[in-house]
C-alpha distance (Angstrom), angle and dihedral (degrees) to the residues before:
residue distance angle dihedral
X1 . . .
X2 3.46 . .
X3 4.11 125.7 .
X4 3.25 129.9 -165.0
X5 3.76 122.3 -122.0
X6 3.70 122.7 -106.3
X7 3.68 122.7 -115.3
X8 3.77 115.8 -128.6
X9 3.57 92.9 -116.8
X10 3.79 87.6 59.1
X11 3.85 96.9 48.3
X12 3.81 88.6 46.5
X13 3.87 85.3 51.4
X14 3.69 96.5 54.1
X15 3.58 97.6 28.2
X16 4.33 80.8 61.3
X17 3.93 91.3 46.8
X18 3.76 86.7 56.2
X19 3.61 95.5 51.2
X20 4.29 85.6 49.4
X21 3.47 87.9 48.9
X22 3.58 96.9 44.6
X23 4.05 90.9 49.7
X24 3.68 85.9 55.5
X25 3.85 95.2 -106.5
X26 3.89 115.9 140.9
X27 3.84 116.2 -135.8
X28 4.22 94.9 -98.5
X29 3.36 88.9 73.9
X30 4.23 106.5 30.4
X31 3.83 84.8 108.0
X32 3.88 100.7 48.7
X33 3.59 120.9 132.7
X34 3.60 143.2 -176.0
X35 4.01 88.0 -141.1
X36 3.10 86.1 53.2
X37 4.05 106.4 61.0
X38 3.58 134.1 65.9
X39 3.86 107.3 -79.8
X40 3.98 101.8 -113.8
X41 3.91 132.2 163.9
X42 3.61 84.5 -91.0
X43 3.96 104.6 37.2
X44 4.03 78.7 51.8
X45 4.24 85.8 46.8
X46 3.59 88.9 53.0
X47 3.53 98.9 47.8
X48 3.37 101.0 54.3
X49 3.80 89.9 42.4
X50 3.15 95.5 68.3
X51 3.89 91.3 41.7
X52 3.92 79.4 66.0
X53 3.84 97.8 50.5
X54 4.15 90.7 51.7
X55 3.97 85.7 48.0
X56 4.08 92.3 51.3
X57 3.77 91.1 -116.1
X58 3.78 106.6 102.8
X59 3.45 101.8 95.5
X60 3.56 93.9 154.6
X61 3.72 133.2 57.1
X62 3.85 139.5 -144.9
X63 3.80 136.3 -83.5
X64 4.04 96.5 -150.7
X65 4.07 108.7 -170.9
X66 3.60 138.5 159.1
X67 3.72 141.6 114.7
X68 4.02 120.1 -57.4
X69 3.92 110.6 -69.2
X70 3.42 99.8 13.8
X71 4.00 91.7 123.1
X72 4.17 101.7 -85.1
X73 3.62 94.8 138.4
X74 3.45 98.7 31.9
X75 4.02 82.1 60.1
X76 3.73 91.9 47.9
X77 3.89 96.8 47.2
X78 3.77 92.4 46.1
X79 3.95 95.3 47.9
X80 3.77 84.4 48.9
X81 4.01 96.9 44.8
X82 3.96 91.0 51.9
X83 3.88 92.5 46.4
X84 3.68 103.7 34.6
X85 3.33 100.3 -171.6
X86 4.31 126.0 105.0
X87 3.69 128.0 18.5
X88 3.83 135.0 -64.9
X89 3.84 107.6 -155.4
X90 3.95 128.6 174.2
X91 3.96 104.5 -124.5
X92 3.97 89.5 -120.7
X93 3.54 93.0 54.4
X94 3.79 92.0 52.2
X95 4.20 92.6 45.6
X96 3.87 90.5 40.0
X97 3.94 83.2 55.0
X98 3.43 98.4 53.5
X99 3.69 98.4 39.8
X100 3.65 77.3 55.9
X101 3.82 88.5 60.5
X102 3.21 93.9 65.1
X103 3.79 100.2 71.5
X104 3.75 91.4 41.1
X105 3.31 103.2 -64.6
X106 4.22 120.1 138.5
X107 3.63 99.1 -123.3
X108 4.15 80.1 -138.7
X109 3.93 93.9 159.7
X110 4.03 91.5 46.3
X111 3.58 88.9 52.6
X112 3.73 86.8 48.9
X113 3.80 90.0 57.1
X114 3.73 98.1 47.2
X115 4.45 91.5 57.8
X116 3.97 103.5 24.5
X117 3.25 106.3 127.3
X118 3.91 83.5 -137.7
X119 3.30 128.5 17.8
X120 3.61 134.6 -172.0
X121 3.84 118.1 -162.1
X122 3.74 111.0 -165.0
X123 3.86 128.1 -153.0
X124 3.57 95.8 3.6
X125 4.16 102.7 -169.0
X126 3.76 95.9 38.3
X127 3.51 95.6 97.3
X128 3.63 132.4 106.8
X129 4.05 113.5 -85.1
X130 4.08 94.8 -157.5
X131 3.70 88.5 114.1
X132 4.05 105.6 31.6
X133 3.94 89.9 165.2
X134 3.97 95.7 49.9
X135 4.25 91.2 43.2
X136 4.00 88.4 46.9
X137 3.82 85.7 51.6
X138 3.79 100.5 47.7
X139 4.03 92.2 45.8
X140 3.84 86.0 47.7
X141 3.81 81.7 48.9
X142 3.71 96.8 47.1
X143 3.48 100.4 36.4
X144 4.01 101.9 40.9
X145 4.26 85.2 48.1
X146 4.40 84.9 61.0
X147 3.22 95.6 33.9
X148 3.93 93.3 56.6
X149 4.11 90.7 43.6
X150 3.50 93.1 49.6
X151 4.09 85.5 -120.3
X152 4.15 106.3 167.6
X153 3.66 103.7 -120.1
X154 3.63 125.3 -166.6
X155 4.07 119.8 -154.7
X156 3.48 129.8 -172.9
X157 4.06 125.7 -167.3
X158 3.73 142.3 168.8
X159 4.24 85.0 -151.2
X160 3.61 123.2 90.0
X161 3.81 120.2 -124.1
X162 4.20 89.1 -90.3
X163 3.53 86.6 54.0
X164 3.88 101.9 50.7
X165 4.08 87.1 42.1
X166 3.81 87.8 58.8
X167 4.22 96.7 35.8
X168 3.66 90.4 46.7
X169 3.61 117.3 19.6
X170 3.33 140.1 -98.8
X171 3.95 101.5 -94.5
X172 3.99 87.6 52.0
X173 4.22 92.7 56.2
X174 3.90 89.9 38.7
X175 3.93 82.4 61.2
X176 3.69 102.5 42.0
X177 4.08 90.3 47.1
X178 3.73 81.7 47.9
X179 3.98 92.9 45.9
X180 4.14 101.7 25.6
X181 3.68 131.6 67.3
X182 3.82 98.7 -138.5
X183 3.93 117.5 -124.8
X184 3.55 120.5 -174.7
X185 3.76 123.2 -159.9
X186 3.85 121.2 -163.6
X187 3.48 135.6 -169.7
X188 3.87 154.7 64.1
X189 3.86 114.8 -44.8
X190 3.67 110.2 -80.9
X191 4.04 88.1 -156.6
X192 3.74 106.7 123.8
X193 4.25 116.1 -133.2
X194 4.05 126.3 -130.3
């Protein structure tokens, strides 16, 4: 069987998607870019967060909120494409993973929150409120484990502050106001229709 050779321009390409992938960001938003977006309050927030974390000074993280499509994730992705370094992980991935554990499972991505030297939690407030007492004790978990190691951690929500308080509890949003430089988004969603 003969293959043909790759170009370098092709093994740059996928050797870049791999690095996405392995950051935890999904393919709409490989090519994000601060450059790129309007410069906003919290584009500018970003930006200069993440100057911070390169200079060793960001020891604190970001509260990102705001209603659905107002540019959360695109946020997220593009503070985690310019630093490349930690994880960013949807919050139902990471409870779906350790519910997982439970029947045997290795829990590999909640371990991967607890250490990363970044992490990015995506969405937080979407999950599943079946077991309010067991997901107030794994964000407590989670949240009280970074806070303790000083770990930047980066959340994003589509809940206001009153919200989270009542979702998650009061000792969890005591410690990301403690740990989290609030940013607020506002706004219709920028989302485009078919």
């Amino acid at each position: 069987m003969n293959y043909l050779p790759l170009t370098q321009e092709e093994i740059d390409t996928r050797y870049f998607e791999l690095q996405m992938r392995h950051l935890g960001i999904s393919p709409r938003f490989f090519n994000v870019s601060f450059d790129l977006m309007e410069q906003t309050d919290a584009v500018r927030t970003c930006r200069r967060w993440c100057d911070d974390f390169r200079k060793g000074v960001a020891t604190n993280g970001l509260l990102l909120i705001g209603p659905v499509g107002t540019g959360k994730t695109t946020l997220a992705s593009a503070i985690m494409r310019e630093l490349r370094v930690g994880r960013l992980c949807k919050m139902r991935a990471v409870l779906a993973d350790l519910k997982d554990s439970y029947n045997g499972g290795d829990a590999e991505l909640w371990q991967t929150c607890l250490v990363a030297p970044l992490l990015i939690l995506d969405d937080m407030g979407t999950e599943q409120q079946n077991n309010r007492e067991w997901l107030q004790g794994v964000f407590y978990d989670l949240v009280d484990h970074r806070y303790e190691y000083c770990l930047p951690t980066i959340l994003t929500s589509n809940a206001t502050l009153a919200e989270l308080q009542d979702y998650l509890s009061l000792p969890v949003v005591d410690r990301l106001r403690s740990m989290c430089t609030l940013v607020v988004l506002s706004g219709q969603s920028r989302r485009e229709t078919a």
